[in-house]
C-alpha positions in Angstrom: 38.9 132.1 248.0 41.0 133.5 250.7 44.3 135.1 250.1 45.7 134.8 253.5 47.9 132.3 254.9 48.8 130.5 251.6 51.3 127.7 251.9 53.3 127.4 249.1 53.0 124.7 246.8 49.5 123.9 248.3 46.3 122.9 247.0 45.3 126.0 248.0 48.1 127.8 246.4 47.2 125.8 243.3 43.2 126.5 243.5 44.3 130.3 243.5 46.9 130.2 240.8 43.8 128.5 238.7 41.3 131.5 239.3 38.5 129.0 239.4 35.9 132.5 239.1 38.0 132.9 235.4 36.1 129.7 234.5 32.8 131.2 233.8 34.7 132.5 230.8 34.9 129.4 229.2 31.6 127.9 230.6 29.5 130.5 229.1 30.5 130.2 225.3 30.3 125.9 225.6 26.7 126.8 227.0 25.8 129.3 224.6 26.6 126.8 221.3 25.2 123.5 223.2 21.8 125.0 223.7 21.5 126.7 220.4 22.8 123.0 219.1 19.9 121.6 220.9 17.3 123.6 219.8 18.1 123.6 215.9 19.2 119.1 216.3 16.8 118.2 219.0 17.8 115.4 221.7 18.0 112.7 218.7 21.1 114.3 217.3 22.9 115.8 220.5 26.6 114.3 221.4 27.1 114.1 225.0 30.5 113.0 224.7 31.1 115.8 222.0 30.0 118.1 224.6 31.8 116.9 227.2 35.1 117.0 225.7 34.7 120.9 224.7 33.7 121.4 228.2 36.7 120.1 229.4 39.0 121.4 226.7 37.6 125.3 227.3 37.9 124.7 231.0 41.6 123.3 231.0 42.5 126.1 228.6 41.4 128.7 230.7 43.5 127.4 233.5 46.7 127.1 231.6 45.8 130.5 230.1 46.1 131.8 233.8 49.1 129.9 234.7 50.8 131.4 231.5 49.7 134.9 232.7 50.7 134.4 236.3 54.2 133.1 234.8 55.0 135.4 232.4 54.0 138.6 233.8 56.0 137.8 236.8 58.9 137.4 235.1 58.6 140.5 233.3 58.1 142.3 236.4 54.6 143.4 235.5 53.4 142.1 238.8 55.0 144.2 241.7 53.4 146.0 244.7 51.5 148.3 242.7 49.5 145.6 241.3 45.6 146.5 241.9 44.4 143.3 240.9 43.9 139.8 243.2 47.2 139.0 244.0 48.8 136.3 241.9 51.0 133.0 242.6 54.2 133.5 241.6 54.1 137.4 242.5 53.5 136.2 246.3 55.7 132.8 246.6 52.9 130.4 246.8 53.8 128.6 243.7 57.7 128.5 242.9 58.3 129.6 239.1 59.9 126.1 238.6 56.6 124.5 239.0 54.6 127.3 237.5 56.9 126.3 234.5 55.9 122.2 234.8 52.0 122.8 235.5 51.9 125.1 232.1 53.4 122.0 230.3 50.9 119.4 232.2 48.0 121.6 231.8 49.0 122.3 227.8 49.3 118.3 227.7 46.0 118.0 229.2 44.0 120.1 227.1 45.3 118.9 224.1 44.6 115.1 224.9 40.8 116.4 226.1 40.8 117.9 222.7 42.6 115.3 220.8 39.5 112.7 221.1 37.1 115.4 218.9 38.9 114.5 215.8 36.1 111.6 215.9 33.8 113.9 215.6 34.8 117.1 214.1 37.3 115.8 211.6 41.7 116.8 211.4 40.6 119.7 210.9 40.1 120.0 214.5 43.8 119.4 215.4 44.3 122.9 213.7 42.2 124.4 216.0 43.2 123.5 219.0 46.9 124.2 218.1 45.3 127.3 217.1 43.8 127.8 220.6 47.3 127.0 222.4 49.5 129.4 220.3 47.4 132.0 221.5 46.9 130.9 224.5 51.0 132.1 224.8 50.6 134.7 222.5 48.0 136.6 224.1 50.5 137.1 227.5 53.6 137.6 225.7 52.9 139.7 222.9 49.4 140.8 221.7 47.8 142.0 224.8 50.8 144.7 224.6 49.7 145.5 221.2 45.8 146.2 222.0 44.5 143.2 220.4 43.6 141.4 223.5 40.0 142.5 222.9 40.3 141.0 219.3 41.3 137.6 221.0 38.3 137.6 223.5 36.2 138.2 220.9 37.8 135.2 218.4 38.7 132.8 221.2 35.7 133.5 224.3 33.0 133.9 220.7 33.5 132.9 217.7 35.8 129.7 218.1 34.2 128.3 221.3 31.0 128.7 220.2 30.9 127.8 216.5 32.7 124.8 216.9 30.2 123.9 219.9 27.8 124.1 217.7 29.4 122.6 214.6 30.5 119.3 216.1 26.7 118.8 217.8 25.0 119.7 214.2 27.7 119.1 211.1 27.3 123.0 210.1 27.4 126.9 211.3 24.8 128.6 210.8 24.5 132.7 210.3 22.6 132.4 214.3 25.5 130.4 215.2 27.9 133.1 214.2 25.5 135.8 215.7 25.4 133.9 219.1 29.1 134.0 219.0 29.8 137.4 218.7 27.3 138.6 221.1 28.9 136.3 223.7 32.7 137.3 222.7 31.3 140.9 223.6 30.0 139.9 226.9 33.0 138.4 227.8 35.3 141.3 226.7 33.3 143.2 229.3 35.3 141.3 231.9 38.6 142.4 230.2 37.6 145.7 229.8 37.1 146.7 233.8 40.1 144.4 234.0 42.3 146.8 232.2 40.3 150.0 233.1 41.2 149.5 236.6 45.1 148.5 235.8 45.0 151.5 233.2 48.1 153.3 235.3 50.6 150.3 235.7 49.7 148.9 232.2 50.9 152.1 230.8 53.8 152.6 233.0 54.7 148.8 231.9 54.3 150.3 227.9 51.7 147.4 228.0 49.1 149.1 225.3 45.9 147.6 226.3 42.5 149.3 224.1 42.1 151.1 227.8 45.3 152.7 227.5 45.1 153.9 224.1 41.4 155.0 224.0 42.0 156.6 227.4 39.9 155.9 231.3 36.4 157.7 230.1 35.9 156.1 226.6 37.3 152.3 228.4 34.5 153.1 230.5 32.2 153.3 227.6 33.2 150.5 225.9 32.8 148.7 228.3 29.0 149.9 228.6 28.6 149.5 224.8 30.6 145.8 224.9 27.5 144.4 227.0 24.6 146.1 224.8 26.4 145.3 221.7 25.9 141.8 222.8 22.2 142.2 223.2 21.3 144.7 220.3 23.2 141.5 218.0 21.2 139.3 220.0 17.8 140.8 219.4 18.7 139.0 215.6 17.7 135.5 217.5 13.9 136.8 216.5 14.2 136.5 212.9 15.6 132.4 213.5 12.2 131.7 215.5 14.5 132.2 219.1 12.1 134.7 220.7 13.1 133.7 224.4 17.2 134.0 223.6 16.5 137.7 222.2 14.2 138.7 225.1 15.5 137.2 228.2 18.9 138.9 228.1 16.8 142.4 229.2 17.6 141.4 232.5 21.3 141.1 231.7 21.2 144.8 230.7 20.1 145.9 233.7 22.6 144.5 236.3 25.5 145.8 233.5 24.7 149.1 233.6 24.3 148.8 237.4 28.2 147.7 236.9 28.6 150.4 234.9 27.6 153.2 237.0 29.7 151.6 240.1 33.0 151.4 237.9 32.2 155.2 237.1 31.0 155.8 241.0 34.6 154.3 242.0 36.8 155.7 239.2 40.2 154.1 240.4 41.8 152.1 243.0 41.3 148.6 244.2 37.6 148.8 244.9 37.3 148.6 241.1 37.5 144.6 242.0 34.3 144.8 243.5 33.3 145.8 240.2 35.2 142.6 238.3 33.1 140.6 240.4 30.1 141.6 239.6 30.9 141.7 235.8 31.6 138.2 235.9 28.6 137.1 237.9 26.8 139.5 235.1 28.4 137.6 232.3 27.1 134.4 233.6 24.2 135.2 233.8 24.0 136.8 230.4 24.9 133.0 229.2 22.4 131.3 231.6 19.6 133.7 229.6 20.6 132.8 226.6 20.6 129.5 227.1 17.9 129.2 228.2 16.2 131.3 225.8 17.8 128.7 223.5 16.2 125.6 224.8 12.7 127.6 225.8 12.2 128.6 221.8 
């Protein structure tokens, strides 16, 4: 979406604040553990409601997850005029911190009563996770990405939670595939957080904001970002031994366009042409999911 000419306050400033490309991020793990579901239930067993409602929860978290970002990194300062990355809301004037503050309580509000309803299905239990999902959603900002465990999150909250409990409230179980599936998918997702902070490596350290980029270094961030999307498919090459031939194979394709990213993050090295490269790791990570799934449903 364009950048220029942003009223503030706007639907448009509003659209931008909510990074609607961020949403493939929780898209792809719902996807993931609803086709796997499908496969191993069948259509006789499969909860359209069930998977609605996660749908809507991951997608309203991700949201509020940005607003929490764009809010608390402004008011720390983080986001000045060295910032390489798409510019943000509050850093530019187009939303007022005031109502930055009052959408993070709407949108919190929201994805807890679109995650409220799956105690029907899921059990109490379920109540734990989703206050689970908002601690961290504030905890990721404020403290832990600071700490280098953002990567650690990604791979908990974009793998193994999203895609588990997909999976668990469509069947009644998690299986060892399940687990697998999630894993390879927080991996592919941490891809996107990896060029993120590879690209912000200079402010980020100048902020004393110690992001696994920063402490590894620009070279071996580069690599694990390689190894973070054929981790995802070596794990997923498991799929084979559950009778899911097409979900192990079909992710070749994915390999190809990330190492394609790969060799364009290293061909740029620095600046604000790295964004080029987010983009492309995005559309990369989407795909990734659409193979899967499809590989899921195929089997």
């Amino acid at each position: 979406m364009e950048e220029k000419n942003v009223t503030p306050n706007s639907l448009k400033a509003w659209l931008l604040a909510a990074r609607p490309k961020t949403l493939t991020g929780a898209a792809v793990p719902v996807m993931i553990g609803l086709a796997l579901a499908y496969a191993d239930g069948g259509a006789q067993r499969f909860n359209t409601t069930a998977a609605v409602l996660c749908a809507l929860f991951a997608f309203i978290m991700q949201i509020d997850a940005n607003f929490v970002n764009d809010y608390f990194d402004y008011v720390r300062g983080n986001d000045d005029d060295t910032r390489l990355g798409p510019r943000r809301a509050c850093a530019q004037g187009w939303v007022s911190v005031k109502s930055m503050k009052l959408a993070i309580a709407l949108t919190t509000l929201a994805a807890c009563c679109a995650g409220l309803p799956l105690v029907a299905y899921g059990g109490m239990e379920m109540i734990a996770v989703g206050a689970a999902c908002v601690l961290f959603c504030f905890l990721y900002t404020t403290t832990l990405s600071y700490l280098g465990l953002g990567d650690v999150l990604v791979l908990v909250f974009f793998g193994l939670v999203p895609v588990c409990l997909t999976y668990y409230l469509q069947t009644g179980t998690v299986t060892l595939e399940a687990v697998l599936a999630s894993l390879a998918c927080g991996f592919v997702i941490d891809t996107l957080l990896l060029v993120n902070n590879y690209r912000d490596i200079d402010n980020d350290a100048r902020a004393g904001k110690r992001t696994l980029v920063v402490m590894i270094g620009a070279r071996r961030g580069r690599l694990a970002y390689l190894w973070a999307g054929y981790a995802a498919y070596i794990i997923g090459l498991s799929f084979i031994f559950f009778g899911h031939t097409g979900a192990a194979i079909l992710p070749l394709a994915y390999t190809s366009l990330h190492y394609a990213a790969y060799r364009r993050m290293v061909r740029i090295n620095k600046g604000k042409a790295l964004n080029k490269v987010l983009g492309l790791t995005a559309r990369n990570m989407f795909i990734y999911g659409l193979l899967v799934a499809a590989g899921f449903l195929l089997g």
